[in-house]
Backbone as CSV, one residue per row, in Angstrom:
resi,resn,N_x,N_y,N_z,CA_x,CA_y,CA_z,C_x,C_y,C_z
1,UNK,0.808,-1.193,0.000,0.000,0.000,0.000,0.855,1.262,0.000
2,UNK,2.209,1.521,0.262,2.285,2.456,0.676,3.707,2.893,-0.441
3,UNK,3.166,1.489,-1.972,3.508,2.301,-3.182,3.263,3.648,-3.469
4,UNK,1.957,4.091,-3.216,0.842,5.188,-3.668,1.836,6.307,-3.635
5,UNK,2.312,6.527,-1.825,2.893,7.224,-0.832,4.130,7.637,-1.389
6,UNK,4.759,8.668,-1.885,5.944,9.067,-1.814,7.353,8.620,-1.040
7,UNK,8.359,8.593,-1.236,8.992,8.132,0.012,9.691,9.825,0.390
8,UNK,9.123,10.518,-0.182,9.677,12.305,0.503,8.508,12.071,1.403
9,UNK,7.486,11.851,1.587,6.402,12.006,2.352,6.543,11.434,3.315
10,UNK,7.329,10.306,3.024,7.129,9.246,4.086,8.289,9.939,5.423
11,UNK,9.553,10.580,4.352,10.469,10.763,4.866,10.446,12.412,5.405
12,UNK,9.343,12.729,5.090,9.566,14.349,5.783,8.069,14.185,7.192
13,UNK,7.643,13.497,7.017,6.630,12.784,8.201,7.457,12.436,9.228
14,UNK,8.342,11.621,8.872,9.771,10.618,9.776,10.094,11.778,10.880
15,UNK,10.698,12.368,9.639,11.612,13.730,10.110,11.305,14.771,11.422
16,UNK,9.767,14.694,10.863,8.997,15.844,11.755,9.074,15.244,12.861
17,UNK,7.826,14.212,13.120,7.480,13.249,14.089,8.827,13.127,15.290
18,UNK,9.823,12.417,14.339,10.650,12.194,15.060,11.622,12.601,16.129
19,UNK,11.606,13.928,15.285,12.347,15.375,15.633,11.243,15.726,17.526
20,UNK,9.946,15.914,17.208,9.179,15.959,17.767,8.743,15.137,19.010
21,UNK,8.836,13.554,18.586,8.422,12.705,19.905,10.153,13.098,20.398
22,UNK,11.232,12.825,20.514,12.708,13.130,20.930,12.082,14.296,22.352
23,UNK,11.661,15.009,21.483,11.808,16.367,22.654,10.510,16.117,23.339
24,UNK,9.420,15.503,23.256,8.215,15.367,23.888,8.943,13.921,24.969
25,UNK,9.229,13.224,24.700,9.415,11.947,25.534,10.637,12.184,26.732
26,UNK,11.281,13.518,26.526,12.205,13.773,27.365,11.965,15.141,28.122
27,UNK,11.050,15.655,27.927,10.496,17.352,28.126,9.659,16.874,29.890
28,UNK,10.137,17.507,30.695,9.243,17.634,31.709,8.353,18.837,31.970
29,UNK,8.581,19.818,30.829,7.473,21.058,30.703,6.313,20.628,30.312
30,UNK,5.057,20.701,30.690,4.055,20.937,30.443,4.079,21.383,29.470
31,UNK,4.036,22.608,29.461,3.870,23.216,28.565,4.452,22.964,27.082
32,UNK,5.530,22.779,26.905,6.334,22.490,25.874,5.962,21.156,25.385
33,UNK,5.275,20.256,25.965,4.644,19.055,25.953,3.252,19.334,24.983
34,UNK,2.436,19.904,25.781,1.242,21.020,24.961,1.626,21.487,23.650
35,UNK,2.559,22.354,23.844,3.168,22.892,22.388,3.177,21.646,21.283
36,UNK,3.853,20.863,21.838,4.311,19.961,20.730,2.838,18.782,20.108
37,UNK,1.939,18.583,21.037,1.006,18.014,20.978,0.219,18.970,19.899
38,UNK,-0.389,20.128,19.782,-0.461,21.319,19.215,0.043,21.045,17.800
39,UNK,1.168,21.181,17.530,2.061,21.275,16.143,1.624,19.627,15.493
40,UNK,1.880,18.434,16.317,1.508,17.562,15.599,0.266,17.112,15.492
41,UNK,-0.825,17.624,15.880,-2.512,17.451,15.631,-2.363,18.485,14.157
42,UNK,-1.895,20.072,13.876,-1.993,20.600,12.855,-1.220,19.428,11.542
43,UNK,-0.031,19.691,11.872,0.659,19.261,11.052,-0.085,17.615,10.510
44,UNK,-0.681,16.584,11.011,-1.384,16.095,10.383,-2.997,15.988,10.023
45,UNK,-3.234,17.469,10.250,-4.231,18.099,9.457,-4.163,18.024,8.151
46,UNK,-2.545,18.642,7.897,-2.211,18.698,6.545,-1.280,17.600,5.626
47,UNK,-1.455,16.362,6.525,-0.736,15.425,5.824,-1.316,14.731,4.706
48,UNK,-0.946,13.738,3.953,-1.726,13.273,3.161,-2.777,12.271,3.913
49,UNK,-3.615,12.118,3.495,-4.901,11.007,3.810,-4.348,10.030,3.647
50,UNK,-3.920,9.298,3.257,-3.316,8.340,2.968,-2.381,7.763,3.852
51,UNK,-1.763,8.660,4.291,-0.324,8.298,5.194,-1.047,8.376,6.229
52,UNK,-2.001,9.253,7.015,-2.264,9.510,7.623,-3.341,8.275,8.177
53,UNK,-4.382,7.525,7.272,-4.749,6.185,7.336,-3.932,5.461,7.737
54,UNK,-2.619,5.412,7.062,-2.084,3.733,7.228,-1.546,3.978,8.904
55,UNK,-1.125,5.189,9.216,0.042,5.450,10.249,-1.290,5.226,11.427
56,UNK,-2.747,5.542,11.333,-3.813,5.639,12.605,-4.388,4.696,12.783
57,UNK,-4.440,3.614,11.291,-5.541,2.209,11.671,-6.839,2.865,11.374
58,UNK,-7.170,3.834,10.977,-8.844,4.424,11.109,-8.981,5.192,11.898
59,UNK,-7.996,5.264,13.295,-8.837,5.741,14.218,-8.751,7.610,13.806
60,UNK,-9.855,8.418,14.266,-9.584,9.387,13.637,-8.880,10.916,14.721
61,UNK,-8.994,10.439,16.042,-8.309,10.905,17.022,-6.575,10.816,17.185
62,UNK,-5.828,9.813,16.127,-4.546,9.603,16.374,-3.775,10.714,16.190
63,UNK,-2.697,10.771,17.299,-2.507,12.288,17.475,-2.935,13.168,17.696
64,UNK,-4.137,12.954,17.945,-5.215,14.644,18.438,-5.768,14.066,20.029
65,UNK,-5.453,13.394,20.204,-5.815,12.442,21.837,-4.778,12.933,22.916
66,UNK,-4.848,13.463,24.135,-3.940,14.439,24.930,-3.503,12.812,25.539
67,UNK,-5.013,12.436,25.876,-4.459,10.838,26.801,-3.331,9.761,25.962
68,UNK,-3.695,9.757,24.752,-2.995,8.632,24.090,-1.958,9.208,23.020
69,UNK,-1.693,10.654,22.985,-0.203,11.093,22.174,0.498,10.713,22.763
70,UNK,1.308,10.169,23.775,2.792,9.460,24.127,2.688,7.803,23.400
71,UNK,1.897,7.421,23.468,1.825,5.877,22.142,1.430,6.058,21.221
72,UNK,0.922,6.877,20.609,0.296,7.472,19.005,2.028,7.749,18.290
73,UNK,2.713,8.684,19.009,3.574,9.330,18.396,4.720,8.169,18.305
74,UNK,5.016,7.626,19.279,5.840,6.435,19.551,5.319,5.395,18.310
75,UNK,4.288,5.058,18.038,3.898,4.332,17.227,3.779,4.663,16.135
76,UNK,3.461,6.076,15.651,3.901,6.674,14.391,5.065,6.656,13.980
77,UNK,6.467,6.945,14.684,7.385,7.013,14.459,7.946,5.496,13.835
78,UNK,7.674,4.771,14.581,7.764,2.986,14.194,7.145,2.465,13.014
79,UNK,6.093,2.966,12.675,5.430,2.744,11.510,5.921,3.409,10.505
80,UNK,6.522,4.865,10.784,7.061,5.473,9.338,8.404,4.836,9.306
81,UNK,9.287,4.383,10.209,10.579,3.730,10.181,10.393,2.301,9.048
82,UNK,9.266,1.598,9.872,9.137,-0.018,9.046,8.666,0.668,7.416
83,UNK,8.341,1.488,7.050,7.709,2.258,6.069,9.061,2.490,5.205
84,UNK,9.857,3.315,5.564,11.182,3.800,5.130,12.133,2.616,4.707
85,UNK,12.047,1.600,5.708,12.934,0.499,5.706,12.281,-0.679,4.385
86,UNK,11.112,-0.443,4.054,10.518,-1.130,2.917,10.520,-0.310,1.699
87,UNK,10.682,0.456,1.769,10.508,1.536,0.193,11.825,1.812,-0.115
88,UNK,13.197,1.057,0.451,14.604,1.163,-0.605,14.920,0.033,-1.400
């Protein structure tokens, strides 16, 4: 499936995410925690549908969930990795 998918897409998703859970999984600010929760609910506002399907399972809260962004993002990141690691 994830012929369709670009591998810039796949790989500027990676990038973000990754960049992103790093500083969220080690951040004891609140706030900066918030922030980052914030940027990645927009930012896959504007992702493709597609990527954005395969990376949630359906669900349509992934990443927009305050309770369940520390395993959403963790699990996004893993999914765009196994993603990356199949498209060379």
């Amino acid at each position: 499936m994830n012929n369709v998918i670009s591998r810039y897409s796949i790989e500027t998703a990676y990038s973000f995410l990754h960049q992103k859970r790093n500083v969220y999984i080690h951040s004891s600010l609140e706030w900066q925690r918030d922030d980052i929760e914030y940027a990645i609910a927009c930012y896959v506002g504007d992702m493709s549908g597609e990527l954005y399907s395969m990376l949630s399972d359906g669900r349509n809260d992934f990443l927009k969930d305050h309770k369940q962004f520390g395993k959403d993002i963790t699990l996004a990141v893993n999914r765009l990795e196994d993603m990356l690691s199949t498209k060379e």
